[in-house]
C-alpha positions in Angstrom: 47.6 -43.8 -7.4 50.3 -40.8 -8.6 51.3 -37.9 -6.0 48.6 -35.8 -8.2 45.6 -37.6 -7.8 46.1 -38.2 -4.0 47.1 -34.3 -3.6 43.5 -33.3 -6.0 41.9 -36.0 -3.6 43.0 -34.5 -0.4 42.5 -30.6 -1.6 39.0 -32.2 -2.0 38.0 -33.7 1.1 39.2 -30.1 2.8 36.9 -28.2 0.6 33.7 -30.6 1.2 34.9 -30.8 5.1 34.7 -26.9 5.2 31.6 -26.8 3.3 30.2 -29.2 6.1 31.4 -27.5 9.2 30.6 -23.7 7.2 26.8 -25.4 7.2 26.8 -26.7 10.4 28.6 -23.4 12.1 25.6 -21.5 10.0 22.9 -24.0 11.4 24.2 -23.4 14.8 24.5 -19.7 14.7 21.1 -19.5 13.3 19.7 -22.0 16.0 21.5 -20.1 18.8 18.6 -16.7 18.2 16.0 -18.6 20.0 16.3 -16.8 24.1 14.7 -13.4 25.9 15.9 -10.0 23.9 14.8 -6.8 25.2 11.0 -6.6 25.2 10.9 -9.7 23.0 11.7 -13.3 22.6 12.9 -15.7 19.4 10.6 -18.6 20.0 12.3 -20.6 16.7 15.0 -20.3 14.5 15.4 -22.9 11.8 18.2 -22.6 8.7 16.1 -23.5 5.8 17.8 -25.1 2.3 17.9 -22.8 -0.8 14.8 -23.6 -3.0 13.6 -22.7 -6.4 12.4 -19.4 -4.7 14.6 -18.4 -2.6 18.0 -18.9 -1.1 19.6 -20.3 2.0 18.3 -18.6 5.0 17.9 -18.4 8.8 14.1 -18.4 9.9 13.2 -17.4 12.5 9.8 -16.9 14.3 9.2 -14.4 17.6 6.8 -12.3 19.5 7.3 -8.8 20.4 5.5 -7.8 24.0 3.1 -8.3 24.4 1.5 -10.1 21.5 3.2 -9.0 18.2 4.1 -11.9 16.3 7.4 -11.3 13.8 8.6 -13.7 10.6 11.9 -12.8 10.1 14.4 -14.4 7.3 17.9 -13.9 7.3 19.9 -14.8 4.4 23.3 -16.7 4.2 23.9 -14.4 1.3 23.4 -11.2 2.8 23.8 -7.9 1.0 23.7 -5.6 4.7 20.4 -4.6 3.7 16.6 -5.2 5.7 13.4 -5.0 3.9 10.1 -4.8 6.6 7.1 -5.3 5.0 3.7 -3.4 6.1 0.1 -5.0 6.2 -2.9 -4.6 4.6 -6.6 -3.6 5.9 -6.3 -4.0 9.3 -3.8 -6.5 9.5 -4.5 -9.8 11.3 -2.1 -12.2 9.6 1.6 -12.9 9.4 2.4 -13.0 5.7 5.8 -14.8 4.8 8.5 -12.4 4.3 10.0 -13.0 0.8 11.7 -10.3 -0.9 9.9 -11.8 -4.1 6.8 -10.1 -3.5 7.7 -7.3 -3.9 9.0 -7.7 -7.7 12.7 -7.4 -9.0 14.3 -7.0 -5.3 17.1 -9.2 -5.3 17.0 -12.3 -2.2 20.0 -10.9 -0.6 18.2 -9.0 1.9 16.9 -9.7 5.3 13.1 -9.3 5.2 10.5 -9.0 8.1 6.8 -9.2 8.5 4.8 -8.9 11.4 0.9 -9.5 12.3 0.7 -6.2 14.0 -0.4 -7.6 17.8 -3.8 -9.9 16.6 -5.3 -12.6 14.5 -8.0 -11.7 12.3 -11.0 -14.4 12.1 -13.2 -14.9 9.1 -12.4 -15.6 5.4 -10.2 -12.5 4.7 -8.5 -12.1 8.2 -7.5 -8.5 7.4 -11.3 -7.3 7.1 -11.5 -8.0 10.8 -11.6 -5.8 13.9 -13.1 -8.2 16.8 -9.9 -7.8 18.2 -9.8 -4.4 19.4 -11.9 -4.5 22.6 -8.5 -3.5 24.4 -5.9 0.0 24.5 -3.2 -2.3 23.9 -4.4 -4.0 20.7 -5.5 -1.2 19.3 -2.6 1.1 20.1 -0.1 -2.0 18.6 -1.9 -1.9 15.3 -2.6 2.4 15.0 1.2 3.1 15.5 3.1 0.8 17.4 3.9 -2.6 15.8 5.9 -1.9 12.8 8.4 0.4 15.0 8.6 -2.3 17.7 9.1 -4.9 15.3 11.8 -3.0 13.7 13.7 -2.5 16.8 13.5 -6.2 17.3 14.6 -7.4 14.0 17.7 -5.0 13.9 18.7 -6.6 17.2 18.7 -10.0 15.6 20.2 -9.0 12.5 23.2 -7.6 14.7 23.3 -10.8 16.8 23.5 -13.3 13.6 26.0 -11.0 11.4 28.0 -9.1 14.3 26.3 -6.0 12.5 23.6 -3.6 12.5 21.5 -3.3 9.3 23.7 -0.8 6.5 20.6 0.4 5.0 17.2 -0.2 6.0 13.9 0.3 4.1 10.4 0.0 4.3 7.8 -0.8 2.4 3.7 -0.7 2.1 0.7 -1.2 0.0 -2.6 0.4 1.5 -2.8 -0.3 5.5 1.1 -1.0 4.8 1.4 2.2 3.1 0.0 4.0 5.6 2.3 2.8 8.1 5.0 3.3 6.0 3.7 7.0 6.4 3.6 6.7 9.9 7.1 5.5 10.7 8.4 9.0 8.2 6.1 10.8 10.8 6.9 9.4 13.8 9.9 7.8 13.8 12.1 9.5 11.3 15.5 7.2 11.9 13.7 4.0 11.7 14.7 3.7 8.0 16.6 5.1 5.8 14.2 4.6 2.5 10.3 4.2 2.3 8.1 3.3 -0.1 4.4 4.3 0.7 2.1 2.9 -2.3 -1.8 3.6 -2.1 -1.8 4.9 1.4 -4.5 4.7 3.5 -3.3 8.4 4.4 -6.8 10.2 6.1 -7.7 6.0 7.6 -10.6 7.7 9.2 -12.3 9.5 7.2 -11.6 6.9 4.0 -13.5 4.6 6.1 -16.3 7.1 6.2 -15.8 6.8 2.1 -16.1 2.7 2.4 -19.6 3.3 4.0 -20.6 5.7 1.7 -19.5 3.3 -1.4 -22.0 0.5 0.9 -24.4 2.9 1.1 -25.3 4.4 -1.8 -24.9 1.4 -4.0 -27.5 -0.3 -1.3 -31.6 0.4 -1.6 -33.5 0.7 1.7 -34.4 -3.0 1.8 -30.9 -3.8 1.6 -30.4 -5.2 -2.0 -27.9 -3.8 -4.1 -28.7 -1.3 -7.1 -25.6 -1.6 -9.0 -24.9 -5.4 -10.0 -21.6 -6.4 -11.5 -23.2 -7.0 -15.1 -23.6 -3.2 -15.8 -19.8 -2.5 -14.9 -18.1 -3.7 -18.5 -20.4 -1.3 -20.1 -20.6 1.3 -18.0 -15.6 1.3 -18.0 -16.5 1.1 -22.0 -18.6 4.4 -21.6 -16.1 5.9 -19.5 -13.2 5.1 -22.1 -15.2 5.8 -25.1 -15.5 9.6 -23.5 -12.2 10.3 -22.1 -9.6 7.6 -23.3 -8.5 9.9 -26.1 -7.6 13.4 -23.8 -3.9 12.3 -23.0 -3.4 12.3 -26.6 -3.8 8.0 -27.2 -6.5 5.9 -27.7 -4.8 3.3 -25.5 -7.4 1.5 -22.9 -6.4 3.7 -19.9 -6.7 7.4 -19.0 -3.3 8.7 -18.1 -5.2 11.1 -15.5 -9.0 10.4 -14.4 -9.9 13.9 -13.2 -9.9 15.3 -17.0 -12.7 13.1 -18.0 -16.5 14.5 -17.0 -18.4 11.3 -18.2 -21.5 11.4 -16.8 -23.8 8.1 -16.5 -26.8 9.7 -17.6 -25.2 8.6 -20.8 -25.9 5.1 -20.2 -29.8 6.0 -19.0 -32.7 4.0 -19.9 -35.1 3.3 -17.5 -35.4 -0.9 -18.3 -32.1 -1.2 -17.3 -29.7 -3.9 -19.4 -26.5 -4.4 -19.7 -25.4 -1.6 -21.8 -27.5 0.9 -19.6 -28.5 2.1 -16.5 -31.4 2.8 -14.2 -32.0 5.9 -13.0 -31.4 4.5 -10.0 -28.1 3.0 -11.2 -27.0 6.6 -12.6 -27.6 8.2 -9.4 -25.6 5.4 -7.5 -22.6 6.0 -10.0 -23.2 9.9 -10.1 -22.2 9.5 -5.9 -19.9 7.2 -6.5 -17.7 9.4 -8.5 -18.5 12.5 -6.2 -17.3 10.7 -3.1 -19.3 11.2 0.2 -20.4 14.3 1.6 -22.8 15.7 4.2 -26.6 16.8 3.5 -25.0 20.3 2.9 -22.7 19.5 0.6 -19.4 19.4 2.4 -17.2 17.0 1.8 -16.0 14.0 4.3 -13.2 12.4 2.2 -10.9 13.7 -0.4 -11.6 12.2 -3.5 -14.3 9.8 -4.8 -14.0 7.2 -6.7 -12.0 7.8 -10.3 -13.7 7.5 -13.6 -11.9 3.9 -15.3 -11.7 2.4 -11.9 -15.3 0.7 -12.8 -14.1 -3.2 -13.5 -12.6 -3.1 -10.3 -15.6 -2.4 -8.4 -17.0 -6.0 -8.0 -15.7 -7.3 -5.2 -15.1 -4.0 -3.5 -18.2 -2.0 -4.0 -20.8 -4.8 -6.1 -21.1 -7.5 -3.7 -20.1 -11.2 -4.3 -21.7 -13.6 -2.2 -19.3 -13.1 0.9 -20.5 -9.3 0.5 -18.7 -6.5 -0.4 -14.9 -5.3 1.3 -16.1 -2.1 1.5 -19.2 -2.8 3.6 -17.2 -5.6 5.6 -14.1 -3.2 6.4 -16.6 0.2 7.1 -19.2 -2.0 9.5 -16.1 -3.7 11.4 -14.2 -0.6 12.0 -17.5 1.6 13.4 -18.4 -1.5 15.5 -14.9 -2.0 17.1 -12.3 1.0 16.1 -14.2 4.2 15.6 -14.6 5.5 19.0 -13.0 5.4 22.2 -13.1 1.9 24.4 -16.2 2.4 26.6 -17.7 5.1 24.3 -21.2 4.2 22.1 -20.3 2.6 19.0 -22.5 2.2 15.5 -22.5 0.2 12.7 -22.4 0.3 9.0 -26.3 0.8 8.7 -26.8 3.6 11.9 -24.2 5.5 10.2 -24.9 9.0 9.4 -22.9 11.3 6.6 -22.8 14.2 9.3 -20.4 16.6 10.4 -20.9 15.5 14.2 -20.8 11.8 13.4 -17.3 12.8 11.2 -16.2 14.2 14.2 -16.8 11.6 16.4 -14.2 9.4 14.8 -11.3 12.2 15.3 -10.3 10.9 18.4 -9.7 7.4 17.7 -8.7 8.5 14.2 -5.8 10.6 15.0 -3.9 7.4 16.4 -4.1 6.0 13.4 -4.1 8.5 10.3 -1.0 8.9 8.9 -1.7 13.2 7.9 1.1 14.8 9.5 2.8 17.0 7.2 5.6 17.2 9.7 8.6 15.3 7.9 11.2 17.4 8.9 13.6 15.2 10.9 12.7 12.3 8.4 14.6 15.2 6.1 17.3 15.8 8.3 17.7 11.9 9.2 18.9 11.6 5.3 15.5 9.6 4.6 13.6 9.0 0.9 10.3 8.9 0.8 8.9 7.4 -2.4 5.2 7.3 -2.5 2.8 5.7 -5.6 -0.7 5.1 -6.0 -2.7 3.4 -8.8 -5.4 5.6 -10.7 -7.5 2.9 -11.3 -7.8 2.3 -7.5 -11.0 0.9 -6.6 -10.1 0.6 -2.4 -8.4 4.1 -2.2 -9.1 6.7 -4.2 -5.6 8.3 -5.8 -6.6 12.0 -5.2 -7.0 11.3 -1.6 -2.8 11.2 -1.7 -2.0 14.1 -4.1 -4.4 16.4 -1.6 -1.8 14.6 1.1 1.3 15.9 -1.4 -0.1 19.4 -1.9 -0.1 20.0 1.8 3.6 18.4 1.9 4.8 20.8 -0.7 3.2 24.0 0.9 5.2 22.8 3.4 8.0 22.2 2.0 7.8 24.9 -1.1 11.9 24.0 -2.2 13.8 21.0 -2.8 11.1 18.6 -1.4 11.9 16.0 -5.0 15.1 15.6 -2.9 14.1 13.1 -0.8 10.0 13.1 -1.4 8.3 11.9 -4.7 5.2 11.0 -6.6 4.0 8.7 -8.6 0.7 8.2 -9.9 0.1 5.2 -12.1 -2.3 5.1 -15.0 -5.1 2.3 -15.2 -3.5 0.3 -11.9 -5.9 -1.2 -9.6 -5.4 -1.4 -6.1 -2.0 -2.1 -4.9 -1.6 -4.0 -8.2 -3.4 -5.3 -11.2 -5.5 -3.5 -13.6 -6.7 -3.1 -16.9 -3.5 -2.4 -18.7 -0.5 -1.3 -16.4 -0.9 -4.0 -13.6 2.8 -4.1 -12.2 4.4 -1.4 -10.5 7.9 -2.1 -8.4 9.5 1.5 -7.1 12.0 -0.8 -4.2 14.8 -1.1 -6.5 14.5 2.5 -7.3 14.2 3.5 -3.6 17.4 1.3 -3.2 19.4 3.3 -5.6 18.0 6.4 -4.5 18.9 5.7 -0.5 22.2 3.9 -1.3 23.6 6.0 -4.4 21.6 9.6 -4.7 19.9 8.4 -8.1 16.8 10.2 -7.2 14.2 8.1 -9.8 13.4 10.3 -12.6 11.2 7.5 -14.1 10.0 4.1 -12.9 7.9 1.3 -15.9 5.5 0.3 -15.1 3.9 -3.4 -16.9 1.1 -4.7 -18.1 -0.6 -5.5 -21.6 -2.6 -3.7 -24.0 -6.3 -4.2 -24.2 -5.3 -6.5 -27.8 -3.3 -8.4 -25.4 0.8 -7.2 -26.2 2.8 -6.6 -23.8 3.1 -3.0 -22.6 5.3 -1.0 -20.7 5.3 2.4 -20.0 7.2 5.4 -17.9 6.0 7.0 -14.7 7.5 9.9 -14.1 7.7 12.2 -10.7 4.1 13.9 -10.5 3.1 16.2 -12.1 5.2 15.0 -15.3 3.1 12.8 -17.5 4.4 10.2 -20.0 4.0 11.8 -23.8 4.4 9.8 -26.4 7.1 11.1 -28.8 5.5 9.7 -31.9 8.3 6.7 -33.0 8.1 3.2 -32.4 5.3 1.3 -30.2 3.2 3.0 -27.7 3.1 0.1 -25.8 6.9 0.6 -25.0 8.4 2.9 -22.4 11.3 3.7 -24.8 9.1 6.2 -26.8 7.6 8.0 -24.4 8.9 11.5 -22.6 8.0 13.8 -19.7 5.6 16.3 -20.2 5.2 18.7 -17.5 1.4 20.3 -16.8 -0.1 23.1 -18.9 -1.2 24.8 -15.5 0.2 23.9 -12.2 -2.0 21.6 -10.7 -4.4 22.8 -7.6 -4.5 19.4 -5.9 -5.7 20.0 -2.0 -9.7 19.8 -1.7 -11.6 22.3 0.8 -12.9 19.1 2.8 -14.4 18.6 6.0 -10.8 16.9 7.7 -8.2 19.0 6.5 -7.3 20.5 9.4 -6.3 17.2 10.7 -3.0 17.2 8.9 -2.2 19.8 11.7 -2.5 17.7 14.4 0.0 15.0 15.9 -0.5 11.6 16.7 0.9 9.5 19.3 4.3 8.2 19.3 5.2 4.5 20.9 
């Protein structure tokens, strides 16, 4: 064998006997997180392979006191970034924390879920509120878990790299937006960028709006009086109306509120598939409105927005495991409303009063996330981006621009610097929809935190109702996407911003606003 070869074999065998003892040093340091931290403990820490989904990484299971449960992966290939992801509903589960769900983020970061101090039972665990027969359960889900958990997981992170966290973001759809809310509110150093999308902002009263969607689409023998046949007719109505007043024929309305379709349109008292009842037309007229008490005052923000309709089944029209809004309403007046020890209701003793309203304020300020108070959130150097989907079926989109208004007579200067809007047309809730069904604002939150690029425009994805692909801008509310007459307009290259012809007037005189005022707890 010639000097070369042997000198290539040996350079070799170094490199593969680094690689080897690299792995094994990694294994070990990732094996060596499982012990007692402050207030917590790593119960297992495995380094897992790199897959066709996701890289090399350190997982590692844990429990903050006294029953959160954490998922935490770190990443051989770390960027110095963490991602924590919120929850849904009311939580329940521990979802796997991949950077994947949430769209175009890279798999460099370290990513943490957490289960928010309970296990939900039943077929969607996050519908489920059995749990809260205790102050500590309930507290750990209202406000606590996602700050405890974050303590916890920067504590690990700095054990495995020798280093806290560089930057560290946040980010939540519905129950998980309205924690990502909370931790702005309450604990304004936590994280340096947050991304709040359909927030369950005013939680109490929007579950007063869940049992008024129940409620009204149920008749006194309990049957329902809309049925999920009459909704493809009744969105084809809606578009046939309205789809033309942002200036396109397109499949989506750009921003519900212009359009005053009313179902009495669709009325024929035989009922079929391309009509209504009268009882139908009433149901819909009330679904629209949004719930309010026998005099008229209003409990809840915003009703439900005109070309959310297809989205309905499921939520509203019940399947045969019922209706989430029903489920989620009944299981938060039987076991979250009031105080432990207090009278509780249910979904069908339910009464659209002012008292009853009322009643949930007490329990309801621990968990609402309507502070307006962002001021050391500001100071801290935080973002706050915040989206919602128009075509929300779960949370209606007005309910967070009446949030923004508030915000911005608070804030009357320079609140786009580190707070912004986006309101998506068409998108369901958290995702999906009947043309734009993917919306990812975390890489622009990254550049925004990291590099001052506040987002002046974010695409959103989908397909047109013919079935092309579409894509199209969403720009900082109140600017809406105009189409500049070139090319496609199913691509987000020919569109520009088009500011409002009037200011918009978005806070509603309803029966909760004062609540906005008022503090929750911190812990």
């Amino acid at each position: 064998m010639s000097l070369r070869a042997r000198v290539v074999l040996v350079v070799v065998a170094l490199v593969a006997s680094s690689v080897v003892t690299g792995a094994a040093s990694t294994r070990s340091r990732c094996a060596g997180l499982v012990g007692v931290l402050p207030g917590a403990v790593v119960t297992d820490a495995a380094l897992v392979a790199a897959s066709d989904t996701e890289g090399e990484h350190c997982d590692v299971r844990g429990l903050v006191a006294p029953r959160i449960r954490f998922h935490l992966k770190l990443p051989t290939d770390y960027s110095g970034r963490y991602l924590q992801l919120g929850c849904g509903g009311f939580c329940g589960e521990l979802a796997p924390p991949t950077p994947r769900a949430c769209g175009t983020v890279p798999g460099d970061l370290a990513v943490a879920t957490t289960d928010d101090g309970h296990t939900g039972a039943g077929d969607v665990p996050s519908v489920d509120a059995s749990w809260a027969g205790d102050r500590q359960a309930r507290d750990d889900w209202q406000f606590r878990a996602p700050h405890v958990v974050s303590r916890t997981a920067k504590d690990v992170i700095a054990r495995y790299y020798g280093a806290p966290p560089t930057f560290s973001y946040f980010s939540g759809c519905s129950g998980g937006g309205r924690e990502a809310l909370l931790l702005a509110q309450r604990h304004p150093e936590a994280f340096d960028g947050i991304a709040a999308g359909a927030p369950a902002v005013q939680l109490s009263a929007l579950i007063v709006h869940q049992a008024w969607l129940a409620r009204v689409t149920t008749d006194p023998r309990g049957n329902p009086v809309l049925t999920a046949d009459r909704l493809p007719g009744l969105h084809a109505a809606v578009l046939a109306r309205c789809d033309h007043l942002d200036g396109l024929t397109d499949g989506q309305l750009d921003d519900p509120r212009a359009c005053d379709f009313d179902p009495a349109a669709l009325l024929c008292p035989a009922g079929g598939a391309a009509c209504l009842t009268p009882a139908q037309v009433e149901a819909v007229r009330k679904l629209y409105d949004g719930p309010r008490t026998p005099d008229g005052q209003r409990l809840h923000p915003a009703g439900q927005a005109r070309g959310s309709e297809l989205a309905w089944n499921r939520w509203i029209v019940p399947t045969a495991e019922g209706a989430l809004a029903a489920r989620l309403a009944d299981q938060y007046l039987r076991h979250l409303a009031h105080p432990l020890g207090a009278p509780h209701t249910t979904l069908a003793d339910f009464r659209f009063t002012a008292a009853e309203f009322h009643r949930l304020t007490a329990e309801g300020l621990r968990a609402n996330a309507m502070s307006t108070d962002l001021t050391a959130f500001h100071r801290a150097g935080g973002k706050l981006l915040m989206w919602h989907g128009w075509g929300d079926e779960a949370i209606p989109a007005a309910g967070l621009l009446d949030y923004h208004a508030r915000l911005t007579a608070r804030y009357p200067r320079g609140l786009s610097d580190w707070a912004r809007v986006f309101m998506v047309p068409s998108l369901h809730h958290c995702g999906r929809g009947e043309t734009l069904t993917s919306f990812d604002p975390l890489p622009d939150l990254i550049r925004w935190t990291e590099h001052g690029a506040a987002p002046d425009r974010i695409t959103a994805h989908g397909h047109a109702p013919n079935g092309t692909p579409r894509s199209r801008p969403v720009f900082p509310y109140p600017l809406r996407a105009t189409y500049d007459g070139t090319g496609s307009t199913d691509d987000a290259a020919n569109f520009t911003p088009t500011p409002p012809a009037t200011p918009p007037r978005d806070a509603v005189d309803w029966l909760g606003a004062h609540l906005h005022r008022l503090p929750g707890p911190v812990g």
